[in-house]
N, C-alpha and C positions, 0 to 999 in steps of 0.2 A: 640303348640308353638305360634300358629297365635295369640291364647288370652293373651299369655302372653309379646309378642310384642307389641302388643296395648294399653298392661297398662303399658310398659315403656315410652311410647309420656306423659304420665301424669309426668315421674319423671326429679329430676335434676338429679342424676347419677344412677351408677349401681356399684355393690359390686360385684365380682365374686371370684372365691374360686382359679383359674387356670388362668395361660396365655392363654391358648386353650379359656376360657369361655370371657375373655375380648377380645381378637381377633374377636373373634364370634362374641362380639355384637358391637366392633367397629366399624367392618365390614357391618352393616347392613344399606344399605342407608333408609328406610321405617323406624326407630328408628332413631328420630334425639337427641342421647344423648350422649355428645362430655365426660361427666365427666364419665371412665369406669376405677373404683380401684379394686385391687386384695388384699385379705386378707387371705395371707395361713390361710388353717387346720392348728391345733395347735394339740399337745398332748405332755404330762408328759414323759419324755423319759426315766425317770424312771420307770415307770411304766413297761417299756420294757427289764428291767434287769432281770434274771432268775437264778436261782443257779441251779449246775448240776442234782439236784434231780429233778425238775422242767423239766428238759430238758430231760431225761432219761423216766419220766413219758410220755410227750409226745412226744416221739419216741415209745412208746410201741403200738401208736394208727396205728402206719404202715403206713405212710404219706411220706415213702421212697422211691427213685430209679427214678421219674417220678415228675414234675416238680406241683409245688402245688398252684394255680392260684385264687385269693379272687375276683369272681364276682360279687360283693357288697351283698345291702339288700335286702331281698327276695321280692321286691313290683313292679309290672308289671308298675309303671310308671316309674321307675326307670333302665328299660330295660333288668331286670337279665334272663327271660325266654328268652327272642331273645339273647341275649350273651350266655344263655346254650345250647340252640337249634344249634347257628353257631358254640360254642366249644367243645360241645360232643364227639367229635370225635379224639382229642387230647389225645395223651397220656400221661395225666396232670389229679391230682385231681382238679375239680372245688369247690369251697369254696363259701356259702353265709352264710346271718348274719339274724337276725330276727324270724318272728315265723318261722313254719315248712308251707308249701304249699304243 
């Protein structure tokens, strides 16, 4: 994080994806960069429509009764091992994305 703090003193603003990620850096007196914009994730909401068949398929994968929790993609800088190691223990499937690890 320290590296990448230090190459924000080089910029005019910052783009973050969250109110969480602009508060963050707002917040940082050691980054003096006043211009901090937020540009939601975007997706086709379409793309999220399912017809019953669709849905019936996956129910058959057994993803029932117990609460189903997507901790991102599978890249250790990214934090998914330390989120599975503290949520293993929940009775919730955990879900990531990416190759296999």
């Amino acid at each position: 994080m320290k590296k990448i703090l230090n190459n924000f003193k080089k910029a005019n603003a910052i783009v973050t994806v969250s109110k969480y990620w602009k508060n963050f850096f707002s917040g940082k007196k050691d980054v003096d960069v006043k211009n901090v914009y937020i540009i939601y994730n975007t997706f086709d909401i379409d793309k999220f429509n399912f017809s019953d068949e669709e849905i019936s398929e996956f129910k058959k994968i057994k993803l029932l009764e117990k609460p189903i929790i997507y901790i991102g993609n599978c890249q250790k800088k990214k934090g998914v091992a330390k989120s599975y190691k503290k949520l293993k223990d929940l009775n919730a499937y955990l879900i990531t994305s990416g190759k296999p690890q």
